[in-house]
N, C-alpha and C positions, 0 to 999 in steps of 0.2 A: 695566754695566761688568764685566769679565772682571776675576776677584781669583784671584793664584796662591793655589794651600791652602799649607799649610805643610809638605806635602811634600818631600823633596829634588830631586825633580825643578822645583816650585813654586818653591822657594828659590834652584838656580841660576837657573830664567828671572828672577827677580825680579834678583837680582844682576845682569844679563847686560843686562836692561831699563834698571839703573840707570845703567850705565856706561855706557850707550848715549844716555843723555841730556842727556853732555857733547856731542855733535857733533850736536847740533838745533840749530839757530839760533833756530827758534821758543822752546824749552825757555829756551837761554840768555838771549834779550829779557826772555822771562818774570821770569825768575831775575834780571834787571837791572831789572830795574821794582818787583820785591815787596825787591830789596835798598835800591833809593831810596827805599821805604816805610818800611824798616826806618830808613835814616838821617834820617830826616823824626820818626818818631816818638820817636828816639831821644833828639830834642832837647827834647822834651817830658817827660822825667820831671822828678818829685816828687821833692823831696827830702825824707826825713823828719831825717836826719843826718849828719852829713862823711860818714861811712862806709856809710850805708844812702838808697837811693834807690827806689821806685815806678815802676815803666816798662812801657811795652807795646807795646814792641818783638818782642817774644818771637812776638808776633801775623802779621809778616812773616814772620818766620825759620820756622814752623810751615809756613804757606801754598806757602815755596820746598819744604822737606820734603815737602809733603802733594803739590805738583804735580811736583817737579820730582826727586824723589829724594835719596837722605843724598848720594851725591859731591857734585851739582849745590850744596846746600846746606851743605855742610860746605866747598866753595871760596866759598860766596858770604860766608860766615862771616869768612874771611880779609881778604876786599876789604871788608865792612862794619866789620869792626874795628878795621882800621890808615886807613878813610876817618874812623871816626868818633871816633877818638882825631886825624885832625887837625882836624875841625871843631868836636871840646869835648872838648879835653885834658883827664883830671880827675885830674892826679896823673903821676907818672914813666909812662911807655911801659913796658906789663911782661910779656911774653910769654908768662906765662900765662894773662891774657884773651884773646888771641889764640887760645890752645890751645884755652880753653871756648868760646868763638864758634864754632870748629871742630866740635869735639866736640856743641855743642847739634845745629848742622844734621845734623849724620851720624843722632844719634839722634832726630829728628823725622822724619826723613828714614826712619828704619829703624822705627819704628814706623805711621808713619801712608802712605809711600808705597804704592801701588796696594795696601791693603788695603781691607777695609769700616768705614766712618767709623760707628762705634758709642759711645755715652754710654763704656762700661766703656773701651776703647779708649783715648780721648782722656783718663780720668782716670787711669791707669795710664800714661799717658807721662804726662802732666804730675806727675802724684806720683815718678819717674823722677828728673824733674829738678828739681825740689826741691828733693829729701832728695841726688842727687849735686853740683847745682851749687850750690843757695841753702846748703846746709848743712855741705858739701863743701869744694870747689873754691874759692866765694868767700870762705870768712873764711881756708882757706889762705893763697888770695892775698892778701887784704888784710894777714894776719900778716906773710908774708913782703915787700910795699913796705911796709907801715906798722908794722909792729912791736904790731901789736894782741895783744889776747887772743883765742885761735880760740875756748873756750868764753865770754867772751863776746861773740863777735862771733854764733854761730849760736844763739845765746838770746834777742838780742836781735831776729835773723831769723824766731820764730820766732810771735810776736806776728801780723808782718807777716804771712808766711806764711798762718797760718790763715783770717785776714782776708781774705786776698787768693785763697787758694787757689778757694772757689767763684764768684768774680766771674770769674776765670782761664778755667774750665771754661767757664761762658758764654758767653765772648769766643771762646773758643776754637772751640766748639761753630756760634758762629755765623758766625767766619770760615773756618770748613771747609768747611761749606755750601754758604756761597757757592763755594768754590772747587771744589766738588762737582758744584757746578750748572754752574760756568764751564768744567768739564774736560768735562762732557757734553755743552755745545752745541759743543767743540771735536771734537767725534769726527763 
């Protein structure tokens, strides 16, 4: 597989590649099948508390990222979010999950698109997002619909996190694989 360097010249084709992967039809199928995924699994988290939930979803949303580039992923982000606040409302409609759904796909999308799928790689984005969403973004959010505490809402994240963190890696590790393997037999 041909991986741009980090060049600027590397860096606009990569750019150039991405944008270009809204007008595939193949791309977008894709991108419509790993976000059905995404809502399939979505219905399957774990609750551990009103406010703190177990999910592995995150697993699609990587896969759109990792084949289909951040734009591709960062719009499929939008239509999984607003599909999946209507098929498991959990709490007011607040457009700042909207925003992070966005914002996940862009940077999975910008880390892991047509780069080389390496251990360090994959744990460096997932520690990324995290420390900006799990620790970040989501107890914002939750402060501002719920009126929680932001310190303890990412303290209490933070248990889960560690726990969760290297099972993450693995799942990850081995749904990129595959997807590695599936972009190969596509070429």
């Amino acid at each position: 597989m041909n991986h741009p360097t980090l060049s600027a010249r590397g860096l606009a084709r990569l750019r150039v590649d991405a944008v270009q992967e809204l007008h595939r039809p193949r791309t977008l199928a894709l991108a419509a099948i790993f976000s059905a995924l995404h809502l399939v699994l979505n219905q399957f988290t774990i609750p551990v508390s009103q406010l703190l939930e177990v999910g592995f979803d995150f697993l699609a949303v990587a896969a759109i990222g990792y084949l289909c580039g951040p734009w591709v992923a960062g719009l499929s982000g939008i239509v999984t979010d607003v599909l999946g606040y209507v098929l498991r409302p959990n709490g007011p409609y607040f457009p700042g999950w909207t925003l992070s759904a966005v914002l996940v796909g862009i940077l999975y999308g910008l880390w892991l698109y047509r780069r080389p799928l390496k251990l360090w790689r994959v744990v460096l984005c997932k520690l990324n997002m995290v420390l900006l969403f799990n620790f970040l973004l989501t107890p914002l959010w939750l402060h501002i619909t719920y009126g929680q505490s932001f310190v303890v809402l990412s303290s209490l994240r933070l248990v889960k996190n560690i726990i969760k963190f290297p099972i993450d890696i693995i799942l990850l590790m081995l749904v990129l694989k595959t997807c590695e393997r599936m972009q190969e037999q596509r070429r």
